[in-house]
C-alpha positions as a Markdown table, in Angstrom:
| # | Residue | x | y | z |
|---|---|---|---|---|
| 1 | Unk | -23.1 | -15.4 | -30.8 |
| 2 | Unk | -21.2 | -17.3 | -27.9 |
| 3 | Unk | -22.7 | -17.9 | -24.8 |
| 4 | Unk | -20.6 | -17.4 | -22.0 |
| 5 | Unk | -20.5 | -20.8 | -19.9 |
| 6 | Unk | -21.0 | -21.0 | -16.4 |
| 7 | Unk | -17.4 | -21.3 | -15.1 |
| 8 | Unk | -17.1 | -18.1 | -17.3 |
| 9 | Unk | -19.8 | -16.0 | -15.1 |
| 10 | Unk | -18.0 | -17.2 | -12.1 |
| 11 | Unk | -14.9 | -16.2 | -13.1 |
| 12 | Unk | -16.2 | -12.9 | -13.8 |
| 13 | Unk | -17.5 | -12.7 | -10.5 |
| 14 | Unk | -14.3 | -13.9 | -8.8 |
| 15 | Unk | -12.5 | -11.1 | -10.8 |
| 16 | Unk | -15.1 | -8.5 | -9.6 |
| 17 | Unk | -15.1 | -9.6 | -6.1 |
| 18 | Unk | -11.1 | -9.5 | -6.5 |
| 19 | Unk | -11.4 | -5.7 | -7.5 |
| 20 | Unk | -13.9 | -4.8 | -5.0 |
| 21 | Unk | -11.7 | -6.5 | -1.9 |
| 22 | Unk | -8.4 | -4.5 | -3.9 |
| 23 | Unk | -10.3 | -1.0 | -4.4 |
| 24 | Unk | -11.7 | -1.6 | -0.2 |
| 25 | Unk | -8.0 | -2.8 | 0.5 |
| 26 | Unk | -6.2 | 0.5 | -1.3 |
| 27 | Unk | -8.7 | 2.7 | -0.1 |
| 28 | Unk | -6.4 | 5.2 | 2.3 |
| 29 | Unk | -4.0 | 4.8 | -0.5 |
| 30 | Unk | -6.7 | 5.8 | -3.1 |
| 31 | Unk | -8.4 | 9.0 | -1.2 |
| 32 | Unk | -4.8 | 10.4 | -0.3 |
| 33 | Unk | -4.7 | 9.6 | 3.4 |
| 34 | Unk | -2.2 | 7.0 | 3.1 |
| 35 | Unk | 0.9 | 6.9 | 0.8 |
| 36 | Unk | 1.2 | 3.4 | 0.3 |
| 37 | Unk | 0.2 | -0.1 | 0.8 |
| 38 | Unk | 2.3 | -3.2 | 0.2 |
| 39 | Unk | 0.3 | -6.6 | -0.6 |
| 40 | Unk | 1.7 | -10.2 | -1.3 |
| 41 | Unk | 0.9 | -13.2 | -3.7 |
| 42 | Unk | 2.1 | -16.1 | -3.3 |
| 43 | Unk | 3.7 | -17.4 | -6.3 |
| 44 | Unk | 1.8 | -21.1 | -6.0 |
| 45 | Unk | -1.7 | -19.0 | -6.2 |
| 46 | Unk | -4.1 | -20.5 | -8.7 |
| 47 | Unk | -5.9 | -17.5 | -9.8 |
| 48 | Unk | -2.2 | -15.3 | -9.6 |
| 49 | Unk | -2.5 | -14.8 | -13.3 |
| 50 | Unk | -5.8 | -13.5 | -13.6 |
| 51 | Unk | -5.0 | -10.5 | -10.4 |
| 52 | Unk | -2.1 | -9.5 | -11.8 |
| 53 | Unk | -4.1 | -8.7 | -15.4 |
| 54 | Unk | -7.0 | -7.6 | -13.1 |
| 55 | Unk | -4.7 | -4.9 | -11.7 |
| 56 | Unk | -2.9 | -4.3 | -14.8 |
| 57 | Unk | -6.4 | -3.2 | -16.4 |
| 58 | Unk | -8.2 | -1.6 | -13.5 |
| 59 | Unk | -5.4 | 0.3 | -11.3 |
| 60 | Unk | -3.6 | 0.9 | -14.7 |
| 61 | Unk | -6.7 | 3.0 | -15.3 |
| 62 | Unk | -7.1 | 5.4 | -12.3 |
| 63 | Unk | -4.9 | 8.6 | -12.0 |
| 64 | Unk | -4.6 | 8.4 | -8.1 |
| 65 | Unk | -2.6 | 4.8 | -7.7 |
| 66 | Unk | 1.0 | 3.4 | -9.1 |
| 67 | Unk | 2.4 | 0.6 | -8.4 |
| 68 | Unk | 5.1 | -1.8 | -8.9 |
| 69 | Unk | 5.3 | -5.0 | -9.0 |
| 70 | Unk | 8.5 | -7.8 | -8.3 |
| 71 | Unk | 9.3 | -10.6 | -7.0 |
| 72 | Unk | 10.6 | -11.0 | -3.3 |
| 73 | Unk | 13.5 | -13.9 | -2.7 |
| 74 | Unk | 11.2 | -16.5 | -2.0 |
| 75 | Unk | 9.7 | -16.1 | -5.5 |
| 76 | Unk | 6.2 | -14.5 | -4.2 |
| 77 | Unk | 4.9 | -11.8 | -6.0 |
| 78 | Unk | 4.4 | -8.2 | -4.2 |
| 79 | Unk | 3.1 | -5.5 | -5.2 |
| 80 | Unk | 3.9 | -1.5 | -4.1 |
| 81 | Unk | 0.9 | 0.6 | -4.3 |
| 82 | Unk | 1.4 | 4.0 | -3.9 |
| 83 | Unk | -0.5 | 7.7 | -4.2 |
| 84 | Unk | 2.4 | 9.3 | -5.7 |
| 85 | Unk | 1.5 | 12.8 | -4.3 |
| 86 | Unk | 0.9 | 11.6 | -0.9 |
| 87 | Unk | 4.0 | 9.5 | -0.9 |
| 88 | Unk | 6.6 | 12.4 | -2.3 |
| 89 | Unk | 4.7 | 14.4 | 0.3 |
| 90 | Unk | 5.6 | 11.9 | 2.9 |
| 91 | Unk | 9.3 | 11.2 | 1.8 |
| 92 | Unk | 10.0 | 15.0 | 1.7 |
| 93 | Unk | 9.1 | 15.4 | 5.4 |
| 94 | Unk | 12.3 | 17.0 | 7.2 |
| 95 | Unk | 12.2 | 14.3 | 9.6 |
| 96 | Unk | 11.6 | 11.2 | 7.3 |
| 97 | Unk | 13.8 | 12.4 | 4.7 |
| 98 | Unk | 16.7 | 12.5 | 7.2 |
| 99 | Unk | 15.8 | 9.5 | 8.5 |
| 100 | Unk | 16.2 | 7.7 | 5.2 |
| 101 | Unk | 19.4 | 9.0 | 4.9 |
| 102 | Unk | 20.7 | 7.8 | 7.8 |
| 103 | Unk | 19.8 | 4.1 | 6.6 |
| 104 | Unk | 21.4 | 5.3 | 3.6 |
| 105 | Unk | 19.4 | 6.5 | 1.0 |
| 106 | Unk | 20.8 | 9.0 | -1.0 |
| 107 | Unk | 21.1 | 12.5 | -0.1 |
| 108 | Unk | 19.6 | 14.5 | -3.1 |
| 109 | Unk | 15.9 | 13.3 | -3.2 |
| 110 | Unk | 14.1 | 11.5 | -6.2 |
| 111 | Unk | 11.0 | 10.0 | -5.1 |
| 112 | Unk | 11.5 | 6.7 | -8.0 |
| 113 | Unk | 15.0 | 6.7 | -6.5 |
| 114 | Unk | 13.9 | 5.9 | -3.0 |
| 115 | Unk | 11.1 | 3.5 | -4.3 |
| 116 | Unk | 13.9 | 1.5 | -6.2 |
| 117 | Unk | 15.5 | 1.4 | -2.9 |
| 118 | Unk | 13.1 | -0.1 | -0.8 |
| 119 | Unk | 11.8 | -2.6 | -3.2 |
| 120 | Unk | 15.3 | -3.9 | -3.8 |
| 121 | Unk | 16.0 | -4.5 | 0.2 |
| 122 | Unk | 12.3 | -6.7 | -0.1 |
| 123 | Unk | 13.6 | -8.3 | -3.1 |
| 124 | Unk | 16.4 | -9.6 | -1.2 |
| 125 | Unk | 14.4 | -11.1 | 1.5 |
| 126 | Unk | 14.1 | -8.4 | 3.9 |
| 127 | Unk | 11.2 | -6.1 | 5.3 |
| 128 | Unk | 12.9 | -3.1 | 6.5 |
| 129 | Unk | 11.7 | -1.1 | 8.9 |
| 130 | Unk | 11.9 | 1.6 | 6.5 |
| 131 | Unk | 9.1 | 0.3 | 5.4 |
| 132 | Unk | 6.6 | 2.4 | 8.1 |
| 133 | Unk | 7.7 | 5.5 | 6.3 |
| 134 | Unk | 6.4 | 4.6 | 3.0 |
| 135 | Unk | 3.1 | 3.5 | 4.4 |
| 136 | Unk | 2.8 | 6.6 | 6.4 |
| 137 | Unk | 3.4 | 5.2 | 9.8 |
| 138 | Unk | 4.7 | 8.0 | 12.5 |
| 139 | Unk | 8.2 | 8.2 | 12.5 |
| 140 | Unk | 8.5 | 7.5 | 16.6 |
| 141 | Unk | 6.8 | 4.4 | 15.8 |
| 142 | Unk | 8.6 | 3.3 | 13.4 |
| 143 | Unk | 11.9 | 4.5 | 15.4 |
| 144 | Unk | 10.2 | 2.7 | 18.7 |
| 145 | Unk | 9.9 | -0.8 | 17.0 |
| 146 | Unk | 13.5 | -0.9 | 15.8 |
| 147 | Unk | 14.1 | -0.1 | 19.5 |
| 148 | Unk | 14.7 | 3.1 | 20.8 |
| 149 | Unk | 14.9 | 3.0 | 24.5 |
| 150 | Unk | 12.7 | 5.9 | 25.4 |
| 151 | Unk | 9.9 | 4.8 | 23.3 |
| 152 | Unk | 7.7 | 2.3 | 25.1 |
| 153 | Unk | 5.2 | 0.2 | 23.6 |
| 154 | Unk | 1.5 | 1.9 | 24.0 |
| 155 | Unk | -0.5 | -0.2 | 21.8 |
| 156 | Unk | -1.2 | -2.3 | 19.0 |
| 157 | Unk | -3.7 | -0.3 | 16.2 |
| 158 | Unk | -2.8 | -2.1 | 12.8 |
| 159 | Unk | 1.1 | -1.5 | 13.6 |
| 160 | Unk | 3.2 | -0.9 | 16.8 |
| 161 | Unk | 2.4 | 2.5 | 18.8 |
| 162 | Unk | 5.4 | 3.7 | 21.0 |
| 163 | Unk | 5.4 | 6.8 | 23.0 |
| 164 | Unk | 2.4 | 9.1 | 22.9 |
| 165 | Unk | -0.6 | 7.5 | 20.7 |
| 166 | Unk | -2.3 | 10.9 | 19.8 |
| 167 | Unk | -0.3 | 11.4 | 16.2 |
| 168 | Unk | -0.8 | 7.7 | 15.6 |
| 169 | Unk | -4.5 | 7.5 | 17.0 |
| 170 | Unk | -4.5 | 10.9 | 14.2 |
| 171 | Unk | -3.1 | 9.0 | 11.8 |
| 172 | Unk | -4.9 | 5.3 | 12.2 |
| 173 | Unk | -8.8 | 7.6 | 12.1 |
| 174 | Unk | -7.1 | 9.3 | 9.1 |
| 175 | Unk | -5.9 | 5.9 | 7.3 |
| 176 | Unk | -9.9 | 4.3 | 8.5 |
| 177 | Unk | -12.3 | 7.1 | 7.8 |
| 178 | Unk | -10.8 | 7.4 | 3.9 |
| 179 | Unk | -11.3 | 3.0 | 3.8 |
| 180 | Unk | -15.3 | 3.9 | 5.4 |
| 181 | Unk | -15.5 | 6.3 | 2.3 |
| 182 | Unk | -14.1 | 3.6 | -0.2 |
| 183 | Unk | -16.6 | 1.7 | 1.4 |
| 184 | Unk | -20.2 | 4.1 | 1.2 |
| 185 | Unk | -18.8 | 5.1 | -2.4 |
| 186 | Unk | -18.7 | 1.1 | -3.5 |
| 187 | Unk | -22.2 | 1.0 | -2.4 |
| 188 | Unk | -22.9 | 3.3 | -5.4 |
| 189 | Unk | -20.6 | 2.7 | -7.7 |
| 190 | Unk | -18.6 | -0.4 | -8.9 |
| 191 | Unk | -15.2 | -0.7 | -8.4 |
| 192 | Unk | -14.0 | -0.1 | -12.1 |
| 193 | Unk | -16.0 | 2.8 | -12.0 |
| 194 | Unk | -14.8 | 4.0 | -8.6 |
| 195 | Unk | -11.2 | 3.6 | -10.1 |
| 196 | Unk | -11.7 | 5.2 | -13.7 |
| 197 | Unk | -13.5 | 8.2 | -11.8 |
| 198 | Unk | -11.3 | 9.5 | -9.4 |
């Protein structure tokens, strides 16, 4: 029988330290309290590879997280992560959905539809703002940062709060007590398992 070498312990430790920092990272996304999360590679990476088959195996696994992955214009890979319930949840909201139509996004609703969408505008090279809807940001913030002049800048949580906080102080506990759960649950269980299980 083969004995596995040292470099081949430590790259099984890398790759478990890469799911446990992924499972951690996704965690709103994973428990339902957030829609989606976007994360970026860049293309020079060493270990790029060996992610993008860690998340292959592991988030191909679990029942709760999709995602897609492309390349942006710069050549640097990015991958969509999304809790499709959540998300379709989200995109349906009267308010977002006529929001995305106003940017343009078609009128009849198809939740793959609108995800093509957006990750086409990245591929080109842009962020849109759009983007705050998918990763269930409150719509006044997300209208407040492209500029609307009765929405002032209240704070900075891990995006741009205009107007009134309370919805987005809601929405940030919401988004952080689901991560804290990711957390305490890891402390139990290993990220594979954590993935495969829920």
């Amino acid at each position: 029988m083969a004995k596995c070498s040292e470099s081949c312990v430590l790259s099984h430790k890398k790759n478990n330290d890469f799911i446990g920092w992924l499972v951690e990272t996704l965690g709103s996304v994973l428990m339902g309290s957030k829609p989606a999360e976007i994360l970026s590679f860049p293309k020079y990476e060493k270990q790029l590879s060996r992610k993008i088959a860690s998340i292959e195996k592991h988030i191909g696994r679990c029942k709760r997280i999709e995602y897609k992955l492309f390349r942006s214009k710069n050549g640097n890979i990015k991958i969509l992560f999304y809790n499709r319930q959540t998300l379709d949840e989200s995109l349906r909201y009267f308010s977002n959905k006529t929001f995305l139509r106003s940017l343009g996004y078609p009128k009849q609703y198809d939740l793959d539809e609108y995800l093509n969408i957006i990750i086409e505008k990245i591929q080109k090279g842009l962020m849109p703002h759009e983007i705050g809807v998918f990763l269930g940001y409150p719509l006044k913030d997300i209208i407040g940062f492209i500029g609307h002049p009765s929405l002032k800048l209240t704070k900075i949580n891990s995006w741009r709060v205009y107007g009134d906080p309370t919805l987005s102080d809601k929405r940030f506990n919401e988004f952080l007590e689901a991560k804290n759960e990711v957390k305490r649950l890891l402390q139990f269980n290993s990220p594979e398992k954590l993935l495969v299980s829920m």
